[in-house]
C-alpha positions in Angstrom: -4.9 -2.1 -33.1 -3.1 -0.1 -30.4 0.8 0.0 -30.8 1.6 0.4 -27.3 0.7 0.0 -23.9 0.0 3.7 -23.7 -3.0 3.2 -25.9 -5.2 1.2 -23.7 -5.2 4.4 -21.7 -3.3 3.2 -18.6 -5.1 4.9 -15.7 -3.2 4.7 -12.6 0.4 3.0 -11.7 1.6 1.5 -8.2 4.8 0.5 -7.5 5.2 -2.7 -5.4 8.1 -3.4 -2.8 8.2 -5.5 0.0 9.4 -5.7 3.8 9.6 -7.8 6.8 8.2 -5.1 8.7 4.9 -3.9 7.6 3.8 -1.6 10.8 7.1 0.0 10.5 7.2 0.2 7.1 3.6 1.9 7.3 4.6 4.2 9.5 7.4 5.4 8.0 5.3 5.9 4.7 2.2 7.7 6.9 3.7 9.2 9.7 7.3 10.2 8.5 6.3 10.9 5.0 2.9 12.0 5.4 1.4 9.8 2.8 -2.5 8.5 3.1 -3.2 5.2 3.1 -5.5 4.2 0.9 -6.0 0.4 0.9 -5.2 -2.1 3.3 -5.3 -5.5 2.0 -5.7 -8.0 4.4 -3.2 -6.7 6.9 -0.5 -8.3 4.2 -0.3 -5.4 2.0 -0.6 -1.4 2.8 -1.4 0.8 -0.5 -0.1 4.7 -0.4 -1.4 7.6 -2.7 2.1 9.3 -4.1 -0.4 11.5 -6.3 -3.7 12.0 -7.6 -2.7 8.5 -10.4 -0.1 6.5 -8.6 0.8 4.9 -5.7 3.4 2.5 -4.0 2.5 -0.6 -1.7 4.3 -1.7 0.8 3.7 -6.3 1.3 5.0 -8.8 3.4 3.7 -11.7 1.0 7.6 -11.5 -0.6 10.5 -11.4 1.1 12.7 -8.2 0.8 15.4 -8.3 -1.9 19.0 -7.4 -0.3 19.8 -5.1 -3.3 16.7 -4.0 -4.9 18.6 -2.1 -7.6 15.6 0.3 -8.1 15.4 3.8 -6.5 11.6 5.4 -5.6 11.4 8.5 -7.0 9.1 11.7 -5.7 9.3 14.5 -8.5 7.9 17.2 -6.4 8.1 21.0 -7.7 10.4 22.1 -4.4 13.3 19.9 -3.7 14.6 21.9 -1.2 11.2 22.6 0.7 10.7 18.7 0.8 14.0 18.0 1.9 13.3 20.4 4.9 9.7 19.2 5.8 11.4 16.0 5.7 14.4 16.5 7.4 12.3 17.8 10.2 10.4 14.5 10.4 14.0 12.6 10.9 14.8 11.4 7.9 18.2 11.1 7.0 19.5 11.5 3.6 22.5 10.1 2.2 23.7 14.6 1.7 22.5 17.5 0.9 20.3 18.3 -2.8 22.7 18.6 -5.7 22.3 19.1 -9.2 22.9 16.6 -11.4 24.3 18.1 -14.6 24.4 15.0 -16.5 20.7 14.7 -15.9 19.8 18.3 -15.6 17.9 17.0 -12.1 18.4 18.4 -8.4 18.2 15.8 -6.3 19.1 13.7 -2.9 18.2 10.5 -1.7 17.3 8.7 1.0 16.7 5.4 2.9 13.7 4.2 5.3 12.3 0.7 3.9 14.7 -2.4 3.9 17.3 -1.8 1.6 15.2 0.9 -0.9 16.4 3.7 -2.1 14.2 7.1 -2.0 14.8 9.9 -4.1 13.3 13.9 -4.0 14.0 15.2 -7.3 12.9 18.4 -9.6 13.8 17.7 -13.6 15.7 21.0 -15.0 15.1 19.8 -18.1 12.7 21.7 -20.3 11.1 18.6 -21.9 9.9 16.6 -19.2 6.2 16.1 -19.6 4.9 18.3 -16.5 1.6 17.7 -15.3 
């Protein structure tokens, strides 16, 4: 008998949120982010790749929370890099990267989506599970 969820061998993961807006939304997320759409489900529902096992989906079939109180986070191996490429796109982040030391993470966020929150962020710490 497995002992947790783990054990079924979870293959994939998407992240749900929701918007008012979903051509805006899908732009932002194709165009401005450069992510590929992979599944569009009935015009209600847009389904991004983040990386080669998860995803986030952008629906109308909810309506927006006004605080979501959860941040999307990219862990990508060049904060900096990222920030620039997507700077250059016109995304604007709430400041510049920073190190976290009480995390041991070097990060910035930013908005685009309703009220979510975005996050770029390498983990300094030597014990997160790298891919």
């Amino acid at each position: 008998m497995p002992d947790t969820l783990s054990d079924f061998l979870i293959d994939q993961q998407v992240t749900f949120i929701y918007t008012r807006d979903l051509p805006a939304a899908s732009r932002f997320l194709s165009e401005t982010l450069g992510l590929d759409l992979v599944l569009d489900q009935f015009g209600i529902c847009h389904i991004y790749r983040i990386s080669p096992t998860s995803f986030l989906g952008v629906c109308t079939n909810r309506e927006p929370p006004e605080n979501p109180g959860v941040t999307c986070t990219f862990v990508v191996r060049d904060v900096d890099a990222a920030h620039a490429f997507l700077s250059e796109r016109g995304v604007v982040f709430d400041g510049p990267p920073r190190l976290s030391e009480k995390f041991n993470v070097y990060a910035t966020f930013f908005g685009g989506i309703e009220n979510y929150r975005f996050e770029l962020q390498e983990f300094r710490d030597p014990a997160w599970p790298r891919p």
